[in-house]
C-alpha positions as CSV (number, residue, x, y, z in Angstrom):
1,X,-0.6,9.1,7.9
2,X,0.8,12.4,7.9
3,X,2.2,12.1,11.2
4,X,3.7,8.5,10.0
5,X,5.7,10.0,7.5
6,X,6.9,12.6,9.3
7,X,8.5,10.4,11.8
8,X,10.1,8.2,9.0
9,X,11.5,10.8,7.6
10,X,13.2,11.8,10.9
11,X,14.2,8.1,11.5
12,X,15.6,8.0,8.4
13,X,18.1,11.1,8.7
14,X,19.2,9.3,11.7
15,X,21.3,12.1,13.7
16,X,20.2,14.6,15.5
17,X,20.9,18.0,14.0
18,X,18.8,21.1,15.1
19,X,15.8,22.7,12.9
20,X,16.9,25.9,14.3
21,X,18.8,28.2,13.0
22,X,22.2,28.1,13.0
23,X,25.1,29.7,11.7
24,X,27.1,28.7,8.6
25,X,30.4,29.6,6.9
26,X,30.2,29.9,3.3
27,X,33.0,29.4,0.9
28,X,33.2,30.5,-2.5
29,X,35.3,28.3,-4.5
30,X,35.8,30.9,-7.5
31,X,39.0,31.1,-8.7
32,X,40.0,29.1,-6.1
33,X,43.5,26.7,-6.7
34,X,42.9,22.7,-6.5
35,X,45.2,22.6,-3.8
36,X,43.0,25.0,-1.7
37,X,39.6,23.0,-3.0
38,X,41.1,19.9,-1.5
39,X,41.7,21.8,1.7
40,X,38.5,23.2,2.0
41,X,36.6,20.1,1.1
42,X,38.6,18.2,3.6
43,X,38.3,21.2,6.5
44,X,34.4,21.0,5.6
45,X,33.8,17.3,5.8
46,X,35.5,17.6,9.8
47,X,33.3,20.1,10.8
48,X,30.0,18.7,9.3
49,X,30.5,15.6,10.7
50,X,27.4,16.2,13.4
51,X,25.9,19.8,12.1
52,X,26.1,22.0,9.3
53,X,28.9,24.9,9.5
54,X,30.5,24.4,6.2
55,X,28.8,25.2,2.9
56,X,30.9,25.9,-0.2
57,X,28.6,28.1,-3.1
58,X,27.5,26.5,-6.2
59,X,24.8,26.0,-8.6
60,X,21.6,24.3,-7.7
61,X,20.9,23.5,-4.3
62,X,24.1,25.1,-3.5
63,X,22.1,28.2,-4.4
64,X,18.7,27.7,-3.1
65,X,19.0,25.7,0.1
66,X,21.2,28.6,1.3
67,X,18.9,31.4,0.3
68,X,15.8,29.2,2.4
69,X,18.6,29.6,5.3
70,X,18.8,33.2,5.2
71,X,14.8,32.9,5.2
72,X,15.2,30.9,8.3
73,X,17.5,33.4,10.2
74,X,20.5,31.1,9.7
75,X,23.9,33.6,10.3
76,X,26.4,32.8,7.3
77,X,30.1,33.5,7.4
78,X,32.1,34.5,4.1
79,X,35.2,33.2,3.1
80,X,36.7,33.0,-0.2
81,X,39.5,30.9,1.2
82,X,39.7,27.9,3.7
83,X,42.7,29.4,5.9
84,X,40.7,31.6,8.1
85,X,38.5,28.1,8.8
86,X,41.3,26.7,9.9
87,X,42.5,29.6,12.7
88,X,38.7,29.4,13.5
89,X,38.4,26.0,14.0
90,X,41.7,24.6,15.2
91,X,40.9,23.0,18.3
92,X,38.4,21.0,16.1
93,X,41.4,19.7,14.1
94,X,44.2,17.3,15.0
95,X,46.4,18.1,12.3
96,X,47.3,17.3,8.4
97,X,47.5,14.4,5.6
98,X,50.3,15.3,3.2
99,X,49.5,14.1,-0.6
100,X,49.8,14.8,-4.4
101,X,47.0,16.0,-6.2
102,X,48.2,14.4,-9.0
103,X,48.6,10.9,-8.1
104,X,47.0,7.9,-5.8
105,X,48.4,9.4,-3.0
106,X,45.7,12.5,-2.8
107,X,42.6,9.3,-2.7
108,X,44.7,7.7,-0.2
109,X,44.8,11.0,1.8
110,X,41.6,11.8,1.4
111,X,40.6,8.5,2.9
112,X,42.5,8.6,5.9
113,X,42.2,12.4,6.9
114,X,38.2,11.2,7.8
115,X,39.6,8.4,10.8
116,X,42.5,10.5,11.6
117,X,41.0,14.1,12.3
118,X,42.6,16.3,10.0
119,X,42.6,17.6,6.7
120,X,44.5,17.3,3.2
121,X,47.2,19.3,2.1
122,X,49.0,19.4,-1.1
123,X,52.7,18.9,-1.0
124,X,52.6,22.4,-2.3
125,X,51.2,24.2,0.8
126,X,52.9,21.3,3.6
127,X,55.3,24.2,4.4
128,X,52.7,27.0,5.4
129,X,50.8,24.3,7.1
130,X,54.2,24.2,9.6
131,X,55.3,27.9,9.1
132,X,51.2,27.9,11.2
133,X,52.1,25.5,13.7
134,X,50.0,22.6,12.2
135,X,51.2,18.8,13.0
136,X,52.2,16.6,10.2
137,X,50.3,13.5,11.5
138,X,50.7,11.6,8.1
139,X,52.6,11.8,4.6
140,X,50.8,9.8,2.1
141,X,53.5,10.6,-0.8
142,X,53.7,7.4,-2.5
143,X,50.7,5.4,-0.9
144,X,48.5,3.8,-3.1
145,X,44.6,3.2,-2.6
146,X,45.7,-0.8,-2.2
147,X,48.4,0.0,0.3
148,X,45.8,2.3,2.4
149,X,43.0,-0.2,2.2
150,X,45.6,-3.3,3.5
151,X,46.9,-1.5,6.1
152,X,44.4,0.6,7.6
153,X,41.2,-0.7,6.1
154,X,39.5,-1.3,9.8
155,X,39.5,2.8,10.6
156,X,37.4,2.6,7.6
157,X,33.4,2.9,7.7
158,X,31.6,-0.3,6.8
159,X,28.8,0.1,4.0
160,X,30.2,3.0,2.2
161,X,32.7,3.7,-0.2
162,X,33.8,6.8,-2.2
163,X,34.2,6.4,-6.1
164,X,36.0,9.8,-7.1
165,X,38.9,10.9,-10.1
166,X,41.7,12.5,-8.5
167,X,41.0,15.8,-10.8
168,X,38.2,16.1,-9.0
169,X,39.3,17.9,-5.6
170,X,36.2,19.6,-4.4
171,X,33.5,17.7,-5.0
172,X,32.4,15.0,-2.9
173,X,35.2,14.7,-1.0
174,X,33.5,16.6,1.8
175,X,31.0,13.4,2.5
176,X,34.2,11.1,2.5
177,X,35.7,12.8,5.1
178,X,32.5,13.2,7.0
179,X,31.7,9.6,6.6
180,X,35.1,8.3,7.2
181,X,34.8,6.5,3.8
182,X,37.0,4.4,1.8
183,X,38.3,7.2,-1.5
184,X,39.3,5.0,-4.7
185,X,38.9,5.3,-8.5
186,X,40.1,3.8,-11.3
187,X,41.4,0.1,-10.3
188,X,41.4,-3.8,-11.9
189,X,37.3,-4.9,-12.1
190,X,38.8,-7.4,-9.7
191,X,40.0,-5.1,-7.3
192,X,37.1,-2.9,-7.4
193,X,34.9,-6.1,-6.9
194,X,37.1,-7.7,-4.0
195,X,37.2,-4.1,-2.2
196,X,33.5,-3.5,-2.4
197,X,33.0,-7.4,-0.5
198,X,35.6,-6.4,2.2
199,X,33.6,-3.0,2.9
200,X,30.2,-5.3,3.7
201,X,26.8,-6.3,1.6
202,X,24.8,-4.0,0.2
203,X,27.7,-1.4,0.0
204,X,26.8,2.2,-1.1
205,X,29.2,4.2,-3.4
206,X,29.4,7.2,-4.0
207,X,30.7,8.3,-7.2
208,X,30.9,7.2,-11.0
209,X,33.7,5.5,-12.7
210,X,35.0,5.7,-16.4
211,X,32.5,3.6,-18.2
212,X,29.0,2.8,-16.8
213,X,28.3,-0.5,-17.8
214,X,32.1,-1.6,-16.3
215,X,31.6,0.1,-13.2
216,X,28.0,-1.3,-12.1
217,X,28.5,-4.2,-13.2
218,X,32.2,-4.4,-11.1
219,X,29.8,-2.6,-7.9
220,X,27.1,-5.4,-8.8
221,X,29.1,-8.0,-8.5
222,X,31.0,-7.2,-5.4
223,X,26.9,-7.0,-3.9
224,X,27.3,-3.4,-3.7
225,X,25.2,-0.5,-5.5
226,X,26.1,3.0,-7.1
227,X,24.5,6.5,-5.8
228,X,26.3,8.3,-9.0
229,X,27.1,12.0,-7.1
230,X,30.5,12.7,-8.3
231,X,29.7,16.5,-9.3
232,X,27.9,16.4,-5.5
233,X,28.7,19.8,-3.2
234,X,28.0,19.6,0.4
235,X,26.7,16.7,1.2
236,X,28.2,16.2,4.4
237,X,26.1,19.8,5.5
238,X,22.7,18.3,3.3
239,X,22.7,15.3,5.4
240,X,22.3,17.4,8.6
241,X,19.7,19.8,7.3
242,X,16.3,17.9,8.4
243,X,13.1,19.7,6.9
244,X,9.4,18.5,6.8
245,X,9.3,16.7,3.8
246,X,5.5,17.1,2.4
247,X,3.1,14.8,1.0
248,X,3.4,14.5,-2.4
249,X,0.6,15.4,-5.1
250,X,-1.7,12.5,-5.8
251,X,-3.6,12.6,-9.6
252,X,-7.0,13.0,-9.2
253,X,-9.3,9.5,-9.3
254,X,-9.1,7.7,-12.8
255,X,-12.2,6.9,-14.8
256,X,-12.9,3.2,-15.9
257,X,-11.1,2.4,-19.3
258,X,-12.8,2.3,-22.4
259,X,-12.6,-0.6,-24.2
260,X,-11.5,1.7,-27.6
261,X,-8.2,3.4,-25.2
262,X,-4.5,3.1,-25.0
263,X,-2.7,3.7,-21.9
264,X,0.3,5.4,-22.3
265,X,2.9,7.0,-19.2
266,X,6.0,9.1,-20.3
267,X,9.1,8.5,-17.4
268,X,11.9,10.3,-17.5
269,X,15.1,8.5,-16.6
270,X,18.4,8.8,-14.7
271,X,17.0,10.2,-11.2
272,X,19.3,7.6,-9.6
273,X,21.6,10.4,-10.7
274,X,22.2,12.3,-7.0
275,X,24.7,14.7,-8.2
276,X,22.2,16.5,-10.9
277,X,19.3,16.5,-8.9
278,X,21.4,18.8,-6.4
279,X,22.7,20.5,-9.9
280,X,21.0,22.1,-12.9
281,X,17.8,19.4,-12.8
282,X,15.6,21.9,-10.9
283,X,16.8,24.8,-13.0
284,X,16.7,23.1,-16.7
285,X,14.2,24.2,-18.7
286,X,14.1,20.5,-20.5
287,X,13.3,19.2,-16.8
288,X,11.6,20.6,-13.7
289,X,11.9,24.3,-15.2
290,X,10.0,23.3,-18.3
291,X,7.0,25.2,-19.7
292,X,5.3,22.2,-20.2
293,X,5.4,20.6,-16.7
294,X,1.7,20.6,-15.5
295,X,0.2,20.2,-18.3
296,X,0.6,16.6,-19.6
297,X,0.9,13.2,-17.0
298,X,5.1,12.8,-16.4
299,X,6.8,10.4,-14.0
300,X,10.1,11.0,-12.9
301,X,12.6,9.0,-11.8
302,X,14.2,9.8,-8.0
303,X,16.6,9.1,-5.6
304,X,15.3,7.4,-2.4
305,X,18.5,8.3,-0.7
306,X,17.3,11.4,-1.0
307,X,15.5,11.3,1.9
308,X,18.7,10.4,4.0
309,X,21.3,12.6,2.1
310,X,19.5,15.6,0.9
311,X,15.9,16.0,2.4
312,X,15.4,19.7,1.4
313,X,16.0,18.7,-2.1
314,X,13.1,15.7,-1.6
315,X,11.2,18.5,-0.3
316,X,11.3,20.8,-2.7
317,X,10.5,18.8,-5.4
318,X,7.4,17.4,-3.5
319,X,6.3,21.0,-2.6
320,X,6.8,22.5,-6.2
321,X,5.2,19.2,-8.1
322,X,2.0,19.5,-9.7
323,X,-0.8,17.1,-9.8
324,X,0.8,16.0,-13.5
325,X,4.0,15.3,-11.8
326,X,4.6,11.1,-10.6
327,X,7.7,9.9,-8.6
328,X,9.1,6.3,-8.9
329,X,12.3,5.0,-7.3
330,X,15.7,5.6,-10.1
331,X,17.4,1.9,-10.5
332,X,17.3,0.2,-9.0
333,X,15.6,1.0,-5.8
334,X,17.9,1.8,-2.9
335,X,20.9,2.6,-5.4
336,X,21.8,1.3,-9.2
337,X,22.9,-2.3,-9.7
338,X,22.6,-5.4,-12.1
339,X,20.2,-7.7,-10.0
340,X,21.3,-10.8,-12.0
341,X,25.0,-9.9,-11.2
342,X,24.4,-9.1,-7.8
343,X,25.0,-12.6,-5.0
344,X,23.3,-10.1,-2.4
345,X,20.0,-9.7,-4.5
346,X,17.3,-10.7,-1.6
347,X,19.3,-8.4,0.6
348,X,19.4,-5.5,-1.8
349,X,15.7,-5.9,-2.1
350,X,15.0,-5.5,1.5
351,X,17.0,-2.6,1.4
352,X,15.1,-0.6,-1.1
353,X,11.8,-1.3,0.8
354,X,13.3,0.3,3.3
355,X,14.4,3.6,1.3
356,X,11.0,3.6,0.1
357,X,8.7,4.4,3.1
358,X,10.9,8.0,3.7
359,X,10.6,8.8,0.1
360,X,7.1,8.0,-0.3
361,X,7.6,5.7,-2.8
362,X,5.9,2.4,-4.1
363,X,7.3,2.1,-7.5
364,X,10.8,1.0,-8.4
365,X,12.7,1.2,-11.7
366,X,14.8,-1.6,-12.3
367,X,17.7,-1.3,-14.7
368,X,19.5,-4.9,-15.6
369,X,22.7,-6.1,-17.5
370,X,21.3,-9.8,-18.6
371,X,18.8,-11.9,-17.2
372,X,14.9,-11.2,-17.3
373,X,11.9,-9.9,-15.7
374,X,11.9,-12.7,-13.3
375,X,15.2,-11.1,-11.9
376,X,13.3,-8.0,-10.2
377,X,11.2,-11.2,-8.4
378,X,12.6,-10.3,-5.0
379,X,12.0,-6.7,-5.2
380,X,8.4,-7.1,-5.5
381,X,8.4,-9.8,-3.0
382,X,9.7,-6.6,-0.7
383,X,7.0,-4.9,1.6
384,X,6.0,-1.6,0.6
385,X,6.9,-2.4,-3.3
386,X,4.0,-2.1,-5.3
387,X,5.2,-2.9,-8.8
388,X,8.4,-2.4,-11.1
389,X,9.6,-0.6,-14.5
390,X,11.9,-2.7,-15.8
391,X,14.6,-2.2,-18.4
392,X,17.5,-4.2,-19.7
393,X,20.9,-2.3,-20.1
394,X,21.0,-2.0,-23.4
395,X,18.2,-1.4,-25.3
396,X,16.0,-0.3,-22.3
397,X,13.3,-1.7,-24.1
398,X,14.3,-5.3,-24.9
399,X,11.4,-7.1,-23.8
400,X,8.7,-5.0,-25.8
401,X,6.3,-4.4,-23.1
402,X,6.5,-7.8,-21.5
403,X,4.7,-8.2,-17.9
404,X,5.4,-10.4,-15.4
405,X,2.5,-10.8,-12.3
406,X,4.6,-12.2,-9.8
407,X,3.4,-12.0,-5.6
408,X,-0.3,-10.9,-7.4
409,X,2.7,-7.4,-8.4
410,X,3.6,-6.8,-12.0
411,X,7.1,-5.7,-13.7
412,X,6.4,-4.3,-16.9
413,X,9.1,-3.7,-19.5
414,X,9.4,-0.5,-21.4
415,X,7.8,-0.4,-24.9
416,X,9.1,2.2,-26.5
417,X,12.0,4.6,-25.9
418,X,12.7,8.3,-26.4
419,X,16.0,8.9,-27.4
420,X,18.3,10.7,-29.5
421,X,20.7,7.9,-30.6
422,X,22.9,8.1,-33.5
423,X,23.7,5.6,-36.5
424,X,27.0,4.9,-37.7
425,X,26.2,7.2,-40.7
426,X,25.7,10.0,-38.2
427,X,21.9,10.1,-38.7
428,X,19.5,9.8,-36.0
429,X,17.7,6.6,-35.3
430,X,13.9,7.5,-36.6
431,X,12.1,5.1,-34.9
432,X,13.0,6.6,-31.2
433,X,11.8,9.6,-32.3
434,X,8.5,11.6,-31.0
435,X,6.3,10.8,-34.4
436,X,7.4,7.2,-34.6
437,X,6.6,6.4,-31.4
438,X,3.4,8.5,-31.5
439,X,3.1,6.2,-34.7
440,X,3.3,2.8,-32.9
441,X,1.5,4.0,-29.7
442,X,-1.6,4.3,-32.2
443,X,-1.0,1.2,-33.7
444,X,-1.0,-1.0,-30.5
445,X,-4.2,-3.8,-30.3
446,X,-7.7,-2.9,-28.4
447,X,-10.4,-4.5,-27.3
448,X,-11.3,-6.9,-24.7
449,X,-8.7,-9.7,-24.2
450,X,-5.7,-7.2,-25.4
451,X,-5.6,-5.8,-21.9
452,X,-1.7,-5.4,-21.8
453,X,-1.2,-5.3,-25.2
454,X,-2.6,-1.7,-24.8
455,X,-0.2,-0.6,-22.6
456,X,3.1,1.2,-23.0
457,X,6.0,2.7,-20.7
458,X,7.8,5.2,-22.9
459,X,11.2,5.6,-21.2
460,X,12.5,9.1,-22.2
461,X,16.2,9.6,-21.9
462,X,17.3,12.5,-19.9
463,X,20.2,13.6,-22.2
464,X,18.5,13.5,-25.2
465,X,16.7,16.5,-27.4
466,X,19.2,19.0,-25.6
467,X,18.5,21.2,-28.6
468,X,14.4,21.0,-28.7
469,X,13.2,21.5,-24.6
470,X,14.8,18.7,-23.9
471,X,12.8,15.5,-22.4
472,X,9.9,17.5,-21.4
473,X,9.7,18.8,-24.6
474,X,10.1,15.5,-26.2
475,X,7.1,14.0,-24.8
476,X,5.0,17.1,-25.4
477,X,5.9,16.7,-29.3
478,X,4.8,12.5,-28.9
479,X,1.8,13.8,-27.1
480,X,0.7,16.4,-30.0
481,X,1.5,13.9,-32.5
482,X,-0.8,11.2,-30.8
483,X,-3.8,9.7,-32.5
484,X,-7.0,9.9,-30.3
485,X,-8.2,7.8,-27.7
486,X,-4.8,7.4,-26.1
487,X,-4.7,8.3,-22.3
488,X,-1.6,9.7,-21.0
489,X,-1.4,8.9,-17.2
490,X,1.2,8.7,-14.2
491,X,3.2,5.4,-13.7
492,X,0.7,5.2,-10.5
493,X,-2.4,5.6,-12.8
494,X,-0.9,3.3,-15.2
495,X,0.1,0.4,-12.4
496,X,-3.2,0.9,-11.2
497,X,-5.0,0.4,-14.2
498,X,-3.0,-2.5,-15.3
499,X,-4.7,-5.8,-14.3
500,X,-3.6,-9.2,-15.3
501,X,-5.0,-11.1,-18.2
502,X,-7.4,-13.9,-17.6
């Protein structure tokens, strides 16, 4: 088995980067002007496009993948400026994309510099770029994304898009060049929707957009998905940075139920969310950091593209979780989308089964905009799917603990919900709070014929209870205030103790 997953893994990363160590020139971006960001995320995305060499210094795994390469006898480079890159790696490059940072033009740049070779520059330095012999092969000035996508849209890769504000010019934009991906922001829903279907089904992107629900829903629709990672650094170097990925913990056996218990698992949401999983998430001390992980049953929410665009990060988590610690696929399986707005829903399915197997997952969260239960019907229908958390968009838990058995697999709907949520007046919601739920957790039906009824999926929202240890500290406060004979257990414990009422 261990063998098996190994060699998924591998499979999965699909290139053929080195274990070995290597060396790698780090850039620190302090202090550094946008114009020079752009440059260096553009000079790194060439040069990562088959190995790691590039790295630019952050937080998260910015910090700690590169310390585990200095363990691993990896040689690193300094630079606090992407100008000695390019003298170093010149024969690498073809030349330069001219652009604004402040308008379309820099997106449309940034999409082309990946098919053409060469890197983006900033009106501002187009000068020094020719005072240092460097070609002009393109000037963007006054392109916009349309223009780029009509005229050049077959040097584009197929299947992958890049979803990024213009004021962002560092991050991200690495893995666009790299990928030789499509760069566009904020455009009509129709556009968004009609450029997603030219780009092929089951498009990823990469990225976020103004307003959640709009955005999805636009990706959805155009039979795409979102891996949110606009706050992402060096992806482009992740992705070629294979690493054993371990097993990860199993609970220990569960006892039979009592006929007197409540069955109750706490998940934490928004680990579709790429770019803070490579960010603060392992740091926080409301998340992995907390005092109080280990010592209660938590399921977390994950990436499975993980395992393809950051697999030290998969690994880390696996080899620092505890027995208490679950994993379940983020929404909605291979990246977040509506199902019932999506025309490519049987494909989409197939497609998280496959981004299971690498992540070692069985379990798939799926977050919906409309429809029902029945609409995560062809994701348990997949292979390697062994049940769904369902929520609707808004609330999460619409449908009161609802289950669906559908293929002999269940989707259960959140019960309750831990969240911080506001009123109009400014006061906070009381009945999302740890002693109400605890409250209503005690109050749900035993006995034999209420098997479901017993049951609830807590979904606890990541960015709530910033000011009281956060989620983890959340659920610890539900927990204390818990009457007895409730059993707090892993979304695997939970799915396995579930059966289907006769």
């Amino acid at each position: 088995m261990r063998l098996l997953l190994l060699l998924l893994s591998f499979l999965w990363l699909g290139n053929g980067a080195s274990a070995s160590p290597g060396r790698l020139w780090v850039v620190d971006p302090q202090g550094m002007p946008p114009a020079e960001q752009a440059l260096t995320a553009s000079i790194q995305g060439q040069l990562n496009r088959t190995q790691a060499t590039v790295w630019v210094k952050g937080r998260g795994a910015a910090t700690w993948v590169l310390e585990d390469l200095q363990k691993e006898g990896w040689t690193l480079e300094t630079s606090t400026s992407p100008w000695p890159l390019l003298e170093t790696f010149r024969s690498r490059l073809r030349g330069f994309i001219t652009c604004q940072l402040n308008d379309a033009s820099f997106n449309a740049a940034t999409s082309l510099a990946g098919p053409r070779d060469a890197v983006v520059v900033d009106a501002s330095r187009r000068q020094r770029m020719m005072d240092l012999g460097w070609t002009e092969l393109f000037d963007a000035r006054g392109l916009r994304e349309s223009d780029v996508l009509e005229r050049f849209g077959p040097e584009f890769t197929r299947g992958i898009a890049i979803h990024q504000p213009i004021n962002k010019p560092l991050h991200l934009r690495d893995l666009a060049v790299a990928q030789r991906a499509f760069t566009f922001f904020d455009v009509t829903p129709q556009q968004r929707q009609e450029w997603i279907r030219s780009l092929g089904p089951r498009t990823r992107v990469l990225g976020w957009g103004l307003d959640e629900r709009d955005f999805v829903g636009d990706v959805s629709a155009g039979g795409g998905v979102v891996i949110p990672a606009d706050w992402a650094l060096n992806l482009s170097a992740l992705q070629h940075l294979p690493t054993p990925v371990p097993e990860r913990p199993r609970s220990a056996p569960h006892a039979p139920l009592r006929d007197e218990e409540r069955v109750v698992c706490f998940v934490i949401s928004d680990g579709d969310n790429v770019q803070w999983l490579l960010n603060g998430f392992v740091e926080a001390p409301g998340f992995w950091a907390s005092p109080h992980r280990g010592r209660f049953a938590v399921t977390w929410e994950l990436a499975p593209s993980l395992a393809q665009w950051a697999p030290r990060v998969l690994a880390r988590l696996y080899r620092t979780a505890t027995a208490a610690d679950d994993f379940i696929a983020g929404p909605s399986g291979s990246g977040y989308y509506f199902p019932s707005l999506s025309p490519t829903a049987l494909d989409q399915a197939r497609a998280t089964a496959q981004s299971l197997a690498p992540a070692q997952l069985g379990l798939v969260t799926v977050l919906n905009a409309g429809g029902g239960l029945d609409a995560a019907d062809a994701i348990v229908e997949a292979p390697g799917v062994s049940g769904v958390l369902y929520k609707d968009y808004a609330p999460y838990n619409r449908f009161r603990g609802a289950v669906r058995w559908h293929t002999g697999k269940p989707i259960v709907s959140y019960r309750h919900l831990l969240w911080e949520e506001r009123r109009r007046d400014g006061s906070l919601r009381p009945d999302w709070l740890p002693e109400a739920v605890a409250q209503s957790i005690g109050q749900l039906p035993v006995g034999p014929g209420r098997e479901a009824e017993r049951f609830a999926l807590v979904n606890v929202h990541a960015w709530s209870f910033r000011d009281s240890g956060g989620p983890m500290g959340a659920i610890a406060r539900t927990i204390a205030a818990l009457p007895p004979q409730v059993r707090i257990v892993t979304a695997t414990e939970f799915f396995t103790l579930l059966k289907p009422s006769r």
